[in-house]
C-alpha positions in Angstrom: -127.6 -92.7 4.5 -131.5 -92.1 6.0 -131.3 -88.9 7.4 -134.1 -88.0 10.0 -135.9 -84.6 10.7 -133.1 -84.0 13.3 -130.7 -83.8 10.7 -132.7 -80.3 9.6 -132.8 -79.4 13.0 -128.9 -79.5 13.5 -128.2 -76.8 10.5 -130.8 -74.5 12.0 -129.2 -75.5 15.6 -125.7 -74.4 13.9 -126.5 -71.1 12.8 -129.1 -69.8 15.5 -125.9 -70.9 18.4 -123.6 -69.0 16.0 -126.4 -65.9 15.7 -126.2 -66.0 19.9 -122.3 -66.2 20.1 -122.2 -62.7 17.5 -124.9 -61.1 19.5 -123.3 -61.5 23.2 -120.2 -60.0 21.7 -122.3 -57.4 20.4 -124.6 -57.1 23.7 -123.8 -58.7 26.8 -127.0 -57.7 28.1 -129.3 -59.8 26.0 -131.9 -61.2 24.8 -130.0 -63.3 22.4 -132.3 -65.8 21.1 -135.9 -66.6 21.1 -135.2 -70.3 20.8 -136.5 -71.4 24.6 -134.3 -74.2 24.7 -131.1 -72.5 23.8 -132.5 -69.3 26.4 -132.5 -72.1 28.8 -129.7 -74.2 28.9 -125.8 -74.6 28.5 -124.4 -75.5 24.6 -121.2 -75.0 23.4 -120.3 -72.4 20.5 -120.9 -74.0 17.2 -117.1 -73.6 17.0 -114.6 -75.2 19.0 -112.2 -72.3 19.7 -115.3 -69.9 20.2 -115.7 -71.2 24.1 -115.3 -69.7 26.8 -112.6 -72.1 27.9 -111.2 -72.4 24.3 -110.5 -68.7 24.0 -109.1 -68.3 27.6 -106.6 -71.6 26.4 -105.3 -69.5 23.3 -105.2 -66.0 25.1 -103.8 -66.9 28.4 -102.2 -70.3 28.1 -101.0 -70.5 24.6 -100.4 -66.9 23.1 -99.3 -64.5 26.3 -96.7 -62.4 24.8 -95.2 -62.0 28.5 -95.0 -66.3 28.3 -92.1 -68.2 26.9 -93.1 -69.5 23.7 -90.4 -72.5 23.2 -91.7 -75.8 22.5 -91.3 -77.3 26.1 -92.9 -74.6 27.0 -96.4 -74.6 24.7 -96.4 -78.4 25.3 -96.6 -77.8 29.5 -98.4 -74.9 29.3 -101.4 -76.5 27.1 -101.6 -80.1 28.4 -101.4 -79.1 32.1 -104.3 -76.5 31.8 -106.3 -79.1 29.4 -105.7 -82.4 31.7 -107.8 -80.1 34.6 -110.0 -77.6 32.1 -110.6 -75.4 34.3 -110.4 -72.0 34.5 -110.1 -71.5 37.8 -108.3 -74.0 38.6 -105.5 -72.6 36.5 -105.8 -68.9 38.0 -105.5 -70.9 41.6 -102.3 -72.5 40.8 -100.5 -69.1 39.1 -101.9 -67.2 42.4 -99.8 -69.5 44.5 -97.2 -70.3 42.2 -96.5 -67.7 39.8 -96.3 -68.2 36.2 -96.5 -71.8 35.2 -93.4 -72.5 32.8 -91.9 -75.9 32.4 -88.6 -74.0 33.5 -89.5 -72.8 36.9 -92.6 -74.6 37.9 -91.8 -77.5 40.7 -94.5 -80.5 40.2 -94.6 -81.1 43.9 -95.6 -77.8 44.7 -98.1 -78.3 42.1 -99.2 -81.5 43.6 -99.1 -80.2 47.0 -101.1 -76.6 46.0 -103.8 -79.0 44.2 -103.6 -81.1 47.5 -104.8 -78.2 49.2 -107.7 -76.7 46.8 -109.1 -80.5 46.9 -108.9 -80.1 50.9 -110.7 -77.1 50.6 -113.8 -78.0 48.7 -112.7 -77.0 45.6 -113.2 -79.2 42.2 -110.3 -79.3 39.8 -111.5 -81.2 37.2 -113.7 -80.1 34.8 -117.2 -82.5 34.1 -116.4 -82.0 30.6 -114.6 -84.8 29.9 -114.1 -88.7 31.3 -110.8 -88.1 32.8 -109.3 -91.7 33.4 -106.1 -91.4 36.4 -102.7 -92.4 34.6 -101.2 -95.7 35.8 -98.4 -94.2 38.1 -98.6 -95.7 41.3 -100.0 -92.2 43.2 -103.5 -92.8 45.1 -104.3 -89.0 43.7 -105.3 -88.8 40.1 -104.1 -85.3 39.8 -101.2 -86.7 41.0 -100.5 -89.3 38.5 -101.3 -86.8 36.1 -98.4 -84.6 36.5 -96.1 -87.7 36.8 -97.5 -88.5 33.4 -96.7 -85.0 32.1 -92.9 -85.4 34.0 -92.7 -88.6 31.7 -93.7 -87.2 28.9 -91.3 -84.1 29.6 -88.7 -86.4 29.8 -89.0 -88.1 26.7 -88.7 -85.1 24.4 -92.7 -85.2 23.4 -93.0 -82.0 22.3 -89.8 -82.2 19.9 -91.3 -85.4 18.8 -94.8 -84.2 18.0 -93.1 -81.2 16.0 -91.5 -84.0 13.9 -94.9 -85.7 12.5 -96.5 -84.5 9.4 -100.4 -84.8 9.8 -102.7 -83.9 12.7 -103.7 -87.8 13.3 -99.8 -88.9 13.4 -99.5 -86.4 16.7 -103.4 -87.9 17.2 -101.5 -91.7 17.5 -98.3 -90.3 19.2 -101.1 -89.2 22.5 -103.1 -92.3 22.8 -99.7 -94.2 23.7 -100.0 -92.3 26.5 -101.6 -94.1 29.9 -105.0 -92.5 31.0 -105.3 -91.2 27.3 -108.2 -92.9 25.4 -109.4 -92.3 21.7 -111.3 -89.1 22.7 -109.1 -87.1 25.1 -106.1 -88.0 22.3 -108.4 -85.8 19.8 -109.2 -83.5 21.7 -105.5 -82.7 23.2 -104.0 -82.4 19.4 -106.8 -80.3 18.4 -105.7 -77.7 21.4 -101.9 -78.0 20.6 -102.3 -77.6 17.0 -104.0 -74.1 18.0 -100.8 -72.9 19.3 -97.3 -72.5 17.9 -96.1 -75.7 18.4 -97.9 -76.9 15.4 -99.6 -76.2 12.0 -101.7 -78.9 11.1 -104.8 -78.4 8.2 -108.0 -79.2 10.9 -110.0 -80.7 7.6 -107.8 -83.6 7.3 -109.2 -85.7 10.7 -111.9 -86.6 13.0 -112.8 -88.5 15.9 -116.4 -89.4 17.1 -116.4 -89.0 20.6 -119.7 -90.8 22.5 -121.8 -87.2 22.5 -121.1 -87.4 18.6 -122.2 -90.7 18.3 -125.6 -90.0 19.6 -125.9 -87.4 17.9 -125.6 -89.3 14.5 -127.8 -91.9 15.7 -130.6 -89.1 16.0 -129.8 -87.7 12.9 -129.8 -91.3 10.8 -131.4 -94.1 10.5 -129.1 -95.5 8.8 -125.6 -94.7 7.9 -125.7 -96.4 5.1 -121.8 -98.8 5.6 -119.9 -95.2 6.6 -117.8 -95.3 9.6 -119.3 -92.1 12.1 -116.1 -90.2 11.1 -116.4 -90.7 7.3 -120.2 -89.2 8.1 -118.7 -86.2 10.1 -116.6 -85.4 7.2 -119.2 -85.5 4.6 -121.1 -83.3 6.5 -118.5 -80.9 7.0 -117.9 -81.2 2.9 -121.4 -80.1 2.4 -121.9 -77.2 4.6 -122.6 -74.4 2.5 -124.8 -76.5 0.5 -126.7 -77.7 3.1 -127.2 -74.5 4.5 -128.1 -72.7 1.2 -131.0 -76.1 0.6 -132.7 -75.1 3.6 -132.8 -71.3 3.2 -130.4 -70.7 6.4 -128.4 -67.8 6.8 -125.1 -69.0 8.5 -122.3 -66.7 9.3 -119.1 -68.2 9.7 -116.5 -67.2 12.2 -114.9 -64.4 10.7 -114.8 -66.3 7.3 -113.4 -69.5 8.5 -115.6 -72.9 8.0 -116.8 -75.4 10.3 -114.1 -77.6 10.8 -114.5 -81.5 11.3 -114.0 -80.8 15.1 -116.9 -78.2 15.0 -119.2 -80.4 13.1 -118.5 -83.2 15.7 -119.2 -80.7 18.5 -122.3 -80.1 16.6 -123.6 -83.6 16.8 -123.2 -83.6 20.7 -124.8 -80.6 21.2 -127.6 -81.7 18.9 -128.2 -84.8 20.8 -128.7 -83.0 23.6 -131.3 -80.2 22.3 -133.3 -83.0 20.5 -133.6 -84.6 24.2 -135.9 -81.8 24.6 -137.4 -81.1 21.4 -137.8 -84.4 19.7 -137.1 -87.2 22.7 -139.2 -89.6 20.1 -135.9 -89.9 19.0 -133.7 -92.2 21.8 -130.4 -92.2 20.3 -127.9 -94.1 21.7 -127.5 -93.0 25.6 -131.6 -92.7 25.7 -130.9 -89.5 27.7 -133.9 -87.6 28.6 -133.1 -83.9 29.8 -130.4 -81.6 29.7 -128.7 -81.2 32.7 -126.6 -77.9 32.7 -129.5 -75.0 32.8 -128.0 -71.5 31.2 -127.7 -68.6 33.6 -127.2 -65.2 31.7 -124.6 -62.5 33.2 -123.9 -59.3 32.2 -120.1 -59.7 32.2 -118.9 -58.8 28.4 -117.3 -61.7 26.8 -113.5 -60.6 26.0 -112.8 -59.6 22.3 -112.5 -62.8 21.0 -109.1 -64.7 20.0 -108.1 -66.6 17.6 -104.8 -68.7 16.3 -102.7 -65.8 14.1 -101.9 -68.5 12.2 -105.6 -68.7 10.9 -105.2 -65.2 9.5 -108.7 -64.4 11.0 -109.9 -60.7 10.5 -111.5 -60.2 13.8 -113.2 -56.4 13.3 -115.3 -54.3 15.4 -117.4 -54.6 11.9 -118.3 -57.8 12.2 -120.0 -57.7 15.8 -122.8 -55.7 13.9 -123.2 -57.5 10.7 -126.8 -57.3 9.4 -127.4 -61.0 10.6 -127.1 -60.1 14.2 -131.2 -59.0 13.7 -132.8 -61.5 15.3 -134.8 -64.4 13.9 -138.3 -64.8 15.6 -138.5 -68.3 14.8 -138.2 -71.1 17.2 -136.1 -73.6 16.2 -139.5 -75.7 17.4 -141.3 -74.1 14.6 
């Protein structure tokens, strides 16, 4: 593989996001980082389960001790907040409804409060992902969706995806699915492998979704015959190698690795700071700004979250770890 000077930038990109997740917890009030592009605009957490909407799936959705934690259950509970994303769009639906358990919840009055929130302005999809409508014969998309999460209901999914042994076997049991492509299939087992449902090792699979595409073709040449996934994993292999070449001081999330999902996240968010600081390099989209500008509050980010099953030690100690100082390098420099 020819690697370009982008490739440097995204393990300096890595640990300065990772320095500005520590220091929020640790200050809400800021400055976090010197870095004027990261001051300025929106990126996602160098790890996956570190976002905002991440943490709020685990806490609220996933891991509510007042929430029934049956199969059936974790399935709903996880795909229906993940088809829409959206925070508030969950909170709107449990202010009208009530809790949302596969046992009481009625889809038509799911369908109909959704009706209403569209009626009033509201969005309820997220513009993180490409949400395709399910091919159910209903002329609203949020409609088809819950039909497709009746059907999948119906046909014991969630008993069948506890059956498979590896994360891509529950990977190819999703994309079957109508209105589920390559990326959304990923992304879906990714969030029900954080909950209870299942225990799948996160090393074992990837998928390059477009952003991570770009991303590689910023940071290579040349791949050199790999396939973008078999990149993604060798770059997750060589992590703390790469980090210790280029004299970067990277703290992990509470001792846990980048996982292949992070280091694919990685790649999109890379693509988009490189459209900034080095557009010589047109990747694949040829994207020239970022869109999503960053605007700073002063809310304090919830005590972050994370699977039990990771055996995470999440310690006031750690907000104040000695590589919370903060770096007056740019990562332009």
């Amino acid at each position: 593989m020819q690697a370009t000077e982008v490739f440097d930038l995204y393990w300096q990109f890595a640990a300065e996001r990772q320095r500005v997740y520590f220091r929020r917890l640790a200050d809400p009030i800021g400055p976090w980082t010197d870095d004027e592009v990261l001051a300025s605009h929106r990126f996602t957490n160098s790890y996956r389960a570190s976002d905002r909407v991440s943490q709020y799936l685990i806490r609220e959705v996933q891991y509510r001790s007042d929430r029934p934690g049956t199969p059936d259950e974790l399935f709903f509970r996880t795909i229906l907040f993940k088809i829409f994303n959206r925070i508030d769009t969950w909170e709107a639906l449990e202010a009208k409804l009530g809790p949302l358990t596969w046992a009481d919840s009625d889809l038509d009055r799911i369908n109909a409060t959704l009706d209403a929130l569209m009626r009033s302005g509201r969005r309820i999809y997220s513009a993180a992902y490409i949400m395709p409508s399910p091919r159910y014969g209903h002329a609203r998309k949020h409609a088809n969706h819950l039909a497709l999460i009746a059907h999948m209901m119906e046909q014991r999914l969630p008993q069948r995806l506890q059956q498979l042994p590896t994360l891509d076997s529950v990977y190819e049991a999703l994309l079957r699915w109508s209105g589920i492509g390559r990326f959304l299939a990923f992304q879906y087992a990714i969030d029900l492998n954080y909950s209870a449902l299942l225990d799948h090792n996160e090393a074992g699979f990837v998928v390059a979704g477009p952003g991570a595409l770009d991303g590689l073709a910023k940071c290579f040449e040349d791949l050199g015959g790999q396939s973008p996934e078999e990149v993604i994993h060798w770059i997750c292999d060589q992590q703390e190698g790469a980090f210790e070449a280029r004299g970067i001081d990277f703290q992990t999330l509470y001792g846990r690795r980048l996982q292949p999902i992070d280091c694919q996240n990685l790649l999109c968010e890379i693509s988009k700071y490189a459209r900034v600081s080095h557009p010589q390099f047109a990747g694949i989209s040829g994207r020239t700004r970022i869109k999503q500008s960053f605007r700073a509050t002063t809310t304090p980010i919830p005590a972050p979250m994370f699977p039990p099953k990771w055996g995470l030690d999440v310690t006031e100690a750690d907000l104040t770890a000695p590589t919370l100082c903060m770096h007056k390098r740019s990562l332009f420099a």
